[in-house]
Residue, then its C-alpha position, 0 to 999 in steps of 0.5 A: x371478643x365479648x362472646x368469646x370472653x363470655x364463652x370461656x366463663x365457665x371455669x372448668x375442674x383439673x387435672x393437676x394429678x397427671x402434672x407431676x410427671x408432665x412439669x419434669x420434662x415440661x417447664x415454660x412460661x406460656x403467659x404472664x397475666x399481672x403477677x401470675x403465670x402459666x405453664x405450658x405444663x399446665x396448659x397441656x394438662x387441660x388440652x390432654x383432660x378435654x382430648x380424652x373426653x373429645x378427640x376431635x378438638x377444634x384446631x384452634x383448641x389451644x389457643x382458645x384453651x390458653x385464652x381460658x386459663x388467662x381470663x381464670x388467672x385474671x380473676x385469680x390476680x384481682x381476688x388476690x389484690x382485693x384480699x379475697x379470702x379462701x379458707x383452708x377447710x374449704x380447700x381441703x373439702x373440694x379437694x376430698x369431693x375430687x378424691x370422692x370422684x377418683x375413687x368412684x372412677x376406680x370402684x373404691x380402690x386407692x391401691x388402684x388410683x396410687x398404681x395409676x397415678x404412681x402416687x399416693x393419694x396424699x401426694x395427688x392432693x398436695x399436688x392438686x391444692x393449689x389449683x384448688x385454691x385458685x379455682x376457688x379464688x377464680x370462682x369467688x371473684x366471678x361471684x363477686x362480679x355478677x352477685x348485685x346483677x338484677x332484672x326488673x320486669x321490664x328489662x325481661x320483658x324487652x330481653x323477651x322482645x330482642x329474640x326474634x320470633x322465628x328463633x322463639x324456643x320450642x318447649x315440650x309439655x311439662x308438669x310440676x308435681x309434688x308428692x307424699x310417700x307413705x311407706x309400709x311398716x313391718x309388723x312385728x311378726x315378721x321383725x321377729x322371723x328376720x331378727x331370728x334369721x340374722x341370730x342363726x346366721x351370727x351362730x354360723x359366724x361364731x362357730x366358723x363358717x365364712x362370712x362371704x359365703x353366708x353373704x352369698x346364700x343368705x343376704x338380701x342386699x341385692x348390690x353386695x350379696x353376690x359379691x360375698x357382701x363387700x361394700x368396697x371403699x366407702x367414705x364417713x357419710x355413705x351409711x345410715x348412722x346406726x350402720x356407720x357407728x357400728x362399722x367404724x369402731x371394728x378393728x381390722x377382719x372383726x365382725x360386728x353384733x346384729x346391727x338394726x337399721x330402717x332397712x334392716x337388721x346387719x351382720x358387718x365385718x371391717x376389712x380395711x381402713x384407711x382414715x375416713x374410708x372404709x372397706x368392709x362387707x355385710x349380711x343384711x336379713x330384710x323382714x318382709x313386708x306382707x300384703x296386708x302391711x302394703x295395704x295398710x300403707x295405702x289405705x294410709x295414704x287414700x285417708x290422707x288424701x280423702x282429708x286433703x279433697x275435703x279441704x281438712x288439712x292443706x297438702x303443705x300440713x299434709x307433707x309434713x304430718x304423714x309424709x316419709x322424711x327420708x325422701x327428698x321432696x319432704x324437705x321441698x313441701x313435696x315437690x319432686x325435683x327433676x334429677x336432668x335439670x335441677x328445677x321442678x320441671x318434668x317433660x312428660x316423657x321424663x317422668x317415671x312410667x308409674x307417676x306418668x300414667x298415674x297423672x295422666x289426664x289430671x288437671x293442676x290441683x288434682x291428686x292422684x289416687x295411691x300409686x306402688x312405687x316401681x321395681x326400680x325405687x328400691x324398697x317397696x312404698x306407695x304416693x299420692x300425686x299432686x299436679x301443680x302445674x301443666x303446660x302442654x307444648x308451645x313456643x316459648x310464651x312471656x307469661x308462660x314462661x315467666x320464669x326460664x325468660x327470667x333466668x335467661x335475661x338475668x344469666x346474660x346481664x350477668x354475662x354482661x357484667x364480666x364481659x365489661x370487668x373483663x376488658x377493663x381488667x385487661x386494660x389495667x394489666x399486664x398481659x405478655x404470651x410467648x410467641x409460640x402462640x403468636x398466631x392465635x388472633x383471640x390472644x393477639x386480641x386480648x393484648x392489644x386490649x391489654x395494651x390500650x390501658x398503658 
């Protein structure tokens, strides 16, 4: 039971948009769980959601998907009892990051969301708002439970001891790094050869010419230009600030001034709007960066690397006095995150080819000399590459790896912590399924838990 419970933890996302239509025709109370309810409406939107995204389900998936949705009503019944508080403005931002989604799914076209759905997306965010709210309810209740679960170095150091040695996980070679990006500055000639290239093309504008077509021919946006500089549907937030204060005060089918950017200079043009989102194209005309301004941008870096070797300036200052702050690691004292796993950890294999034979060979504490950034990266730009820690592969090591031990220990006394609250809970609620489920054994289960309080 306790694994079980365990398993079913995890709360996961929704799919209240399809509900509408389903609740019509379907309309039965599956299970009551203290003052709360579930549909089997509700529980057919989720067997539908995982069945399209795996359509060899288990056989007993709907029995372990309705025992899923009581443990989440449970959690939902006791923040609503202990007054837990979830604000409006909450709901509504998890309820636009859900919109986000769909709109990436369907490339940024509410028309083609509202076709599929059959609804607006004002009515599938009304529709989906109290699910929202009780997700949320659920999750703030599991953070609750877990939030004063702590580990002490011996508890790790046994959690470390119970695993059996032949089931002691194999870790590949890893390395941590950090990094500075220096990026090359345009020289003034070639803002100005730019600046006049996007003159001539606004003049084109002026006296007529279509803006898709310039797009086309002239736009250095390689994502846009071939498709005559359409952005699609973009929310408030997607743009630089400089391109998105020009964007959102057009009027419908106007066309922008030059607009400069730090990528370069912009002609816009408003297509649509629909409140917070907007669809619009643009001519981007990028200066270029000559060879003498990506050798300057090096030479930058390889003084800055001279100056840390030389124990001038720790690699910390260094981040912050040379570095590019529109990256992500200069918010991080130059460590680079591993976009797989969140952490800071890279398997060898995992990092970018440029920055692996970059290091490569380099001992922790060591930097690398200037290395250009790939095709891939975008804008041209060079790094400096610190090593701050290597492993090489090895069974998993208590001291080694200290840290991923600690997380596994914590996650399971955390585990541990629901499973008792859980049971307990069970035991001091009223707990009743229809019989149409009464052969599923892990909810017979979970009332004969529920039973033994009463």
């Amino acid at each position: 039971m306790k694994k079980l419970i365990f398993s079913l933890l995890t709360l996961f996302i929704f799919t209240a948009a399809r509900a509408q239509n389903e609740r019509a025709v379907i309309d039965k109370i599956v299970a009551s769980v203290g003052g709360e309810i579930i549909l089997l409406s509700e529980m057919q939107e989720q067997i539908n959601y995982a069945r399209e995204r795996q359509p060899d389900l288990p056989k007993d998936f709907e029995c372990q998907s309705l025992q899923n949705m009581v443990v989440q009503k449970l959690l939902v019944n006791q923040a609503k009892l202990d007054s837990i508080d979830v604000k409006d403005e909450e709901v509504e931002t998890q309820l636009d990051a859900r919109i986000d989604r769909l709109m990436t799914y369907f490339n940024q076209d509410p028309a083609a969301i509202e076709q599929y759905y059959g609804q607006s997306i004002d009515q599938i965010k009304e529709q989906m708002r109290g699910d929202m709210r009780n997700q949320l309810l659920a999750e703030r209740m599991q953070h609750t439970i877990t939030e004063k679960a702590t580990v002490t170095p011996a508890e790790i150091k046994a959690f470390f001891g119970n695993i059996p040695k032949d089931s002691l996980p194999y870790f590949n070679a890893e390395v941590e790094i950090r990094e500075i990006v220096g990026k090359p500055k345009v020289n003034d000639l070639q803002k100005d050869i730019a600046r006049q290239k996007i003159t001539d093309i606004q003049k084109q504008l002026e006296a007529g010419a279509d803006f898709a077509v310039l797009a086309k021919k002239y736009s250095d946006d390689p994502g846009s230009g071939s498709q005559g500089g359409d952005l699609g549907w973009q929310k408030r937030g997607t743009f630089v600030a400089a391109f998105e204060a020009a964007i959102y005060k057009l009027e419908k089918g106007q066309t922008s001034q030059i607009v400069e950017t730090e990528f370069g200079f912009h002609i816009m043009q408003l297509i649509e709007r629909r409140g917070n989102l907007v669809h619009g194209r643009h001519i981007l005309v990028k200066p270029t960066i000559t060879e003498e301004d990506m050798n300057l941008a090096k030479k930058n870096l390889e003084d800055v690397r001279a100056l840390i070797l030389k124990d001038s300036i720790t690699f910390s200052a260094a981040v912050k006095k040379f570095g590019e702050k529109n990256v992500q690691s200069f918010n991080n004292d130059g460590r680079v995150a591993n976009p797989k796993s969140g952490n800071t950890f890279f398997e060898m294999a995992d990092l970018p080819t440029t920055i692996f034979f970059a290091i490569d060979g380099l001992k922790p504490g060591e930097i690398s000399k200037p290395v250009e950034s790939a095709p891939d990266e975008g804008d041209k730009f060079f790094r400096i590459v610190l090593v701050q820690s290597r492993t090489k592969p090895h069974k998993a090591d208590l001291k080694l790896d200290y840290n991923k031990i600690q997380t596994a220990a914590l996650e399971q006394k955390k585990a541990g912590s629901s499973e008792s609250w859980i049971l307990e809970r069970l035991r001091n609620t009223y707990l009743e399924f229809d019989p149409m489920f009464s052969n599923c054994p892990n909810l017979e289960q979970m009332k004969m838990e529920a039973k033994a309080g009463f």
